[in-house]
Phi, psi and omega in degrees: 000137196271149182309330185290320192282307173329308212280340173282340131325299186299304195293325169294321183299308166315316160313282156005268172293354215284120186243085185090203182255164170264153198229119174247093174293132167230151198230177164223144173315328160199169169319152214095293157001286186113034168302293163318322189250346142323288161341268203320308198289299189298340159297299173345309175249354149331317154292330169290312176266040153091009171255155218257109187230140202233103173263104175257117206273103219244298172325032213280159181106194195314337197253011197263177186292339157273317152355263153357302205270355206047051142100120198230155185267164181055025202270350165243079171223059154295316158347281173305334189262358183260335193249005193039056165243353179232153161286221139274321174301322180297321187236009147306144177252131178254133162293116178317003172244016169100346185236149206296181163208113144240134173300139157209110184300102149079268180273315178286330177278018194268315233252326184294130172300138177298309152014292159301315203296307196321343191286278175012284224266003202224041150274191194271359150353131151315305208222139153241133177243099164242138178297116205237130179273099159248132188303167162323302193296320185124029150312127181265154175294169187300315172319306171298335188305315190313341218266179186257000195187129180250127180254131170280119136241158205222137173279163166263043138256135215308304186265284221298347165272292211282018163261333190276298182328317166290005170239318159316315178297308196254007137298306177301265208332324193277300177271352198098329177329126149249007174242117169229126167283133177236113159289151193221112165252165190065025224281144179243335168216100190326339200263312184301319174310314176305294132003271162309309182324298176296354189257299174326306177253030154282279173353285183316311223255041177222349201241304179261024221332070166276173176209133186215147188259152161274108150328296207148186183227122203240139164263160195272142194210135208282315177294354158267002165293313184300333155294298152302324157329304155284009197070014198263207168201142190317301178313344169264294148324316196227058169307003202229013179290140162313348183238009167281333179272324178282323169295337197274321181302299167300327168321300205280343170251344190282326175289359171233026139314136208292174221230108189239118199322132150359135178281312193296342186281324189285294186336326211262309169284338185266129194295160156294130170345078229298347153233178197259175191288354165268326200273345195277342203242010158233068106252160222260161203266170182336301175340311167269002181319000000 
C-alpha cells in the first residue's frame, strides 16, 4: 500500500474517531530559534490546506505570536472564556490567513479546571498549535499539559542543541515525556540537520532514555526576516520561497502523526524517573554527542 492510500486511511480513521483537536505544544531550547514564528508559519499553512487552527499565544509581549502578526484583535479574552462569558469563537481574534489566535498567560491558565481547559482544546479546531512558555524548572503551563505531542525547536549549532537538550531534560524530569518531536530551523545543510538530529537523539535516548522524531527541516531563508518586517509570515508573504515550501510540508504531515494522550493522562501512568534532580543535572549534555 503506497503512502498517499495509508495517509487516507489513517485521515478516515481519524474522521471518524475524532474526540477534539489535535493540540501540539511548541517550545525552543532557548530564545531565538524561531519558536514563535514556527506557531505562525504552520497555522498559516494548515490554513491553507483547509484546516480549522486554533493559536494559543503563551509567550505575550514584543515577541509573541500578535505581535508578530502586527497585532490581532480580540486575541486576550482567555479569561472570559474560562469564566464563561464569552465563547471561544467569540474571543478568538481571527487572523486574515483564517486561523484563529487567543493570548493566554500562564497565570491564567494555572487557576483552570481541566475542564475549563477543554472548552480550549476539545472545540472544533483541527489543530491547536500553542506557543508554549516553560518555566525555570521546565514546565509546561496547565494548558500545555493537554497537548498530544511537544515539538522542540532548534538551530544547527553546538549551543542551541545543548540548550534544546537541556530543555527536552527538564521537560522529561517535570512531565515524564518520553517523546519530542524536533525541528531543526534555519537549516543551511540537510545532510548537516540530519546529522545534528542524530546526535541529538543518541544522546536523549542513552542518557534520558527518550526518543525523538523529526519534525522536519525549515530551511534558512533571508525572507523571514523580511516577512516579519512586514508583519507577515513567509508562508504567506514569499510563498514560493524554500522554507515557506518546508512548512507547508511539516504542516501536511504533522496531521498524520500517529494521535497519543495528553502528556497530563500519561503523566499519570507513567512510573517516575529512576533517577533524581541531582543525578539529572551531572549528565553530560548534547555537547558531547
Amino acid at each position: 500500500m503506497d503512502k498517499f492510500v495509508q495517509d487516507q486511511a489513517e485521515g478516515l480513521r481519524r474522521l471518524l474517531a475524532r474526540a477534539g483537536s489535535r493540540v501540539v505544544a511548541v517550545a525552543g531550547g532557548t530564545r531565538g530559534v524561531g519558536a514563535t514564528t514556527t506557531v505562525v508559519n504552520l497555522a498559516a499553512a494548515l490554513a491553507e490546506q483547509g484546516k480549522d487552527v486554533l493559536v494559543i499565544d503563551e509567550c505575550l509581549g514584543d515577541r509573541s505570536v500578535s505581535a508578530t502578526l502586527g497585532g490581532v484583535r480580540g486575541a486576550g479574552n482567555f479569561s472570559a472564556v474560562m469564566r464563561g462569558e464569552m465563547t471561544l469563537e467569540d474571543a478568538a481574534g481571527r487572523h486574515p490567513l483564517g486561523f484563529a489566535v487567543l493570548a493566554a498567560s500562564r497565570g491564567n491558565c494555572e487557576s483552570c479546571t481541566k475542564e475549563q481547559l477543554g472548552v480550549v482544546l476539545s472545540g472544533s479546531a483541527d489543530v491547536v498549535l500553542i506557543d508554549a512558555q516553560v518555566d525555570r524548572e521546565g514546565a509546561l503551563s496547565a494548558l500545555a499539559r493537554q497537548s498530544h505531542d511537544v515539538m522542540v525547536v532548534t538551530r544547527v549549532a553546538a549551543q542551541a542543541i545543548t540548550d534544546a537538550y537541556a530543555c527536552m531534560k527538564r521537560l522529561h524530569f517535570s512531565h515524564a515525556i518520553a517523546q519530542f518531536r524536533v525541528l531543526m530551523n534555519h537549516v543551511q545543510s540537510m545532510t548537516d540537520a540530519h546529522v545534528a538530529f542524530e546526535n541529538l537523539a543518541g544522546v536523549a535516548g542513552r542518557y534520558l532514555a527518550v526518543s525523538l522524531e523529526e519534525a522536519g527541516c525549515v530551511s534558512s531563508e533571508p525572507l523571514m526576516a523580511r516577512a516579519m518586517e512586514l508583519s507577515r509570515c513567509v508562508v504567506d508573504a514569499f510563498p514560493s520561497a524554500p522554507a515557506a515550501r518546508d512548512f507547508r510540508h511539516i504542516a501536511a504531515e504533522l496531521q498524520y502523526w500517529p494521535m497519543r494522550p495528553a502528556i497530563s493522562s500519561r503523566a499519570h501512568s507513567v512510573p517516575p524517573a529512576a533517577v533524581t534532580a541531582a543525578q539529572f543535572a551531572d549528565q553530560p549534555s548534547a555537547q558531547h554527542a
